[in-house]
Steps between C-alpha positions, in 0.01 A plus 500: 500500500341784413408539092269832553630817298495805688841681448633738288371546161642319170753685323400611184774479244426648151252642257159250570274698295403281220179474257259243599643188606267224537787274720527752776127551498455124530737441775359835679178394493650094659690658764280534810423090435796374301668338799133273614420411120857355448475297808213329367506182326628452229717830490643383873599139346666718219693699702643230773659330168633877383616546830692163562674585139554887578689423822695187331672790283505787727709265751617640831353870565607538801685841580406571142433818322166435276413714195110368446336602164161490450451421879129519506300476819845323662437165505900405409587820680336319834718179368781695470490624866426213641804319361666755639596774230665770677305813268280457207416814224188411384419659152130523379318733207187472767457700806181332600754154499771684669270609765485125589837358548658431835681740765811498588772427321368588174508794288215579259609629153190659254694447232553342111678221560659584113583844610598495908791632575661447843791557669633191577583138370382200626583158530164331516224592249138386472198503221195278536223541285593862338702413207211429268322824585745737366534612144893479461600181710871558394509884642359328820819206471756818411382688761533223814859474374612829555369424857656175538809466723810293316388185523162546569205262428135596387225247551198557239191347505271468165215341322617276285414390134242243448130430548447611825711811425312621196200444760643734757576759186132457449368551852677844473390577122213486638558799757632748196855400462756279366800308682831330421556107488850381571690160420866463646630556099385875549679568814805297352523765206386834651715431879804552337403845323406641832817382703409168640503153402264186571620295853168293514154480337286303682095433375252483758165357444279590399612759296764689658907540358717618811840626394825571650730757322854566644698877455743515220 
């Protein structure tokens, strides 16, 4: 299978002039290696348990429609097409990521994953590891619902509160910028204010909360 990019350009959708922001500069500057550093240990150990738990919730892709936000480099878009997801729209605020993901069935998407606005619902929907970079997490929530199909289920993935959590909010204080911690209480009150309710919340060690909410 072939994972090189060398199609069509990503769509850009909306206004991505901003002042200085220190995550997009950080993940611009990780692109070109992102994809050998997390297959090291211990980030590769991390990510088999994420994995395992991500595709738990997802359940059966097959055929599926995928809206992916936050889809990095494409290491669940990959996932997602080999498990047999028919199309995936892959949403990212970094070019230099976007440039990355697989060919193929996939369509890139520059794009604020707050502020995207496509034409078209899906039934499937996808966030690993974006969730605590943005400043309003519930604009993000509101926003995947009014791209959610009836019925539809969105699978997030988080760092969770505790020890190890407040260390991975330090490893990134220590690159310029803050991020958001997440227990299955938060998603339990703010879901329902964005048009979805809890299914499952599943932790995964070490410090990882993946979540399952379900279109209401």
């Amino acid at each position: 299978m072939n994972f090189r990019r060398s199609g069509p350009p990503h769509i850009k959708v909306g206004d991505l002039v901003h002042a200085r922001d220190p995550v997009g500069e950080y993940f611009a500057g990780k692109a070109s290696g992102y994809r050998s550093r997390s297959a090291r240990i211990p980030w590769a150990w991390v990510r088999t348990r994420e994995l395992r738990a991500v595709r738990a919730l997802l359940g059966d892709v097959a055929g599926a429609d995928v809206l992916e936000l936050g889809a990095g480099v494409g290491f669940y878009t990959e996932d997602l097409i080999r498990n047999g997801a028919r199309h995936i729209w892959a949403v990212d605020m970094s070019a230099a990521m976007l440039e990355r993901l697989p060919v193929g069935q996939v369509t890139p998407v520059l794009g604020d994953a707050a502020a995207i606005r496509l034409d078209r619902r899906f039934p499937l929907l996808l966030s690993t590891g974006m969730l605590e970079f943005v400043k309003d997490r519930e604009a993000v929530l509101a926003n995947a619902a009014a791209h959610a199909a009836p019925n539809a289920r969105s699978v997030l993935l988080v760092p969770r509160r505790g020890p190890l959590g407040h260390l991975y909010r330090g490893f990134h204080r220590g690159h310029g910028f803050d991020i958001h911690l997440f227990d299955a209480a938060w998603f339990a009150s703010a879901a329902p204010r964005c048009g979805w309710r809890v299914a499952a919340a599943v932790r995964v060690a070490p410090f990882s909360l993946a979540v399952q909410l379900s279109r209401v």
